[in-house]
C-alpha positions, -999 to +999 in steps of 0.1 A: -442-331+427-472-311+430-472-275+425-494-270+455-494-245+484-483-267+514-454-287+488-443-251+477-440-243+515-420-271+526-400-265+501-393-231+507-389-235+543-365-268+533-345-244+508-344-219+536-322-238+561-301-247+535-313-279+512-298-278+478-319-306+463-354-284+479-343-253+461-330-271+428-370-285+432-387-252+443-372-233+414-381-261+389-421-259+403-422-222+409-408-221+369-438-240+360-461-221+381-444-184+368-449-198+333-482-205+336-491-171+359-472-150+330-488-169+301-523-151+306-509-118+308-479-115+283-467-123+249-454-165+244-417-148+232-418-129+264-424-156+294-391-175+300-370-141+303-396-129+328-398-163+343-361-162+348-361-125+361-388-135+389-370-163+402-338-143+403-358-117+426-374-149+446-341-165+451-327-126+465-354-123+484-357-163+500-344-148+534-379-123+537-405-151+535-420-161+564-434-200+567-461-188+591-474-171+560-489-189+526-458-192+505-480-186+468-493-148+478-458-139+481-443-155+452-474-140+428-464-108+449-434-107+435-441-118+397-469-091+399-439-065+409-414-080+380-446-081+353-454-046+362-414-036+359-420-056+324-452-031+314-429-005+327-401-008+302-421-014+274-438+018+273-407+037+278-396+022+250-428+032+233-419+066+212-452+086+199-445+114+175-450+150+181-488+156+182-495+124+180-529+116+201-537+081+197-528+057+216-525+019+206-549-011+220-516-022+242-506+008+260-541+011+268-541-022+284-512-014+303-526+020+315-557+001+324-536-024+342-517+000+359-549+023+373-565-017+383-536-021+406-531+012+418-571+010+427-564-027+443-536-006+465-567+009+485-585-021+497-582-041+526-549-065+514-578-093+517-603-082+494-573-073+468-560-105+467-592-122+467-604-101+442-569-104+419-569-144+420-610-150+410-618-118+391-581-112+378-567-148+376-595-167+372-588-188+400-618-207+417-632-201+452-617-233+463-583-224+452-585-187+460-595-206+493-563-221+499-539-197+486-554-167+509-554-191+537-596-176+542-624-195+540-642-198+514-671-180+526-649-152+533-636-153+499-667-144+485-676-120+513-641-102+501-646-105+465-678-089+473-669-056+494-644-052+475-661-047+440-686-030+457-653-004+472-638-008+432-673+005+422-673+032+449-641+045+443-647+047+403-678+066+407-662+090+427-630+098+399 
């Protein structure tokens, strides 16, 4: 099956009401999409256990999705929250000595991750997501299209205002 918005969806919904042989399916495609969402942003050794971890919080959280919404935003919603958890953990476990000022090329990437989505917290939930899947994900227009449920037109008009917010609000820090 195609890992697609509308499939995903009736899936969902079909897993929803109860159908085993849907949700055996959702979680095989949603693997496949959490694999290849994960692979961009952490290490190879580090994907199935997250991959795992997401679809455990998907499956606890099947009852809060609603099928008058796009069923992709809220799945990437939650693999953002379990990838950030991830970043979360691993510089806990980070331990810099006494005095010690520098900080490595990784934690910086996280901190710089972490200040990205805190800024994406203060637009318009349109223009975040728009701007997370094309700037971000590197999704196209038409795709970004389909999993916002906007036109494409208004894809671009988001991506737009909210770069030109982003730049607004940096200047201003």
């Amino acid at each position: 099956m195609s890992i697609d918005e509308p499939s995903l969806a009736r899936l969902m919904a079909a897993s929803q009401r109860g159908d085993r042989a849907a949700y055996r399916a959702l979680l095989g495609d949603c693997g496949k999409w959490l694999a290849r969402y994960f692979a961009r942003r952490i290490a190879p050794h580090q994907i199935d256990d997250l991959v795992q971890e997401t679809l455990v919080s998907m499956h606890r959280k099947l009852a809060t999705w609603d099928n008058s919404r796009p069923f992709l935003p809220w799945l990437a919603a939650i693999a953002r929250y379990r990838w950030i958890d991830l970043l979360r953990r691993q510089r806990d476990e980070v331990e810099l000595g006494e005095g010690d000022a520098a900080v490595g090329a990784e934690d910086e990437l996280v901190h710089a991750r972490l200040s990205l989505d805190r800024m994406l917290t203060l637009l318009p939930a349109g223009q975040a997501q728009a701007i997370t899947l094309v700037k971000i994900e590197g999704a196209s227009i038409a795709e970004a299209s389909r999993i916002c449920g906007q036109s494409e037109a208004l894809v671009k008009v988001n991506i737009h205002r909210g770069l030109k917010k982003l730049a607004q609000l940096i200047e201003s820090e």
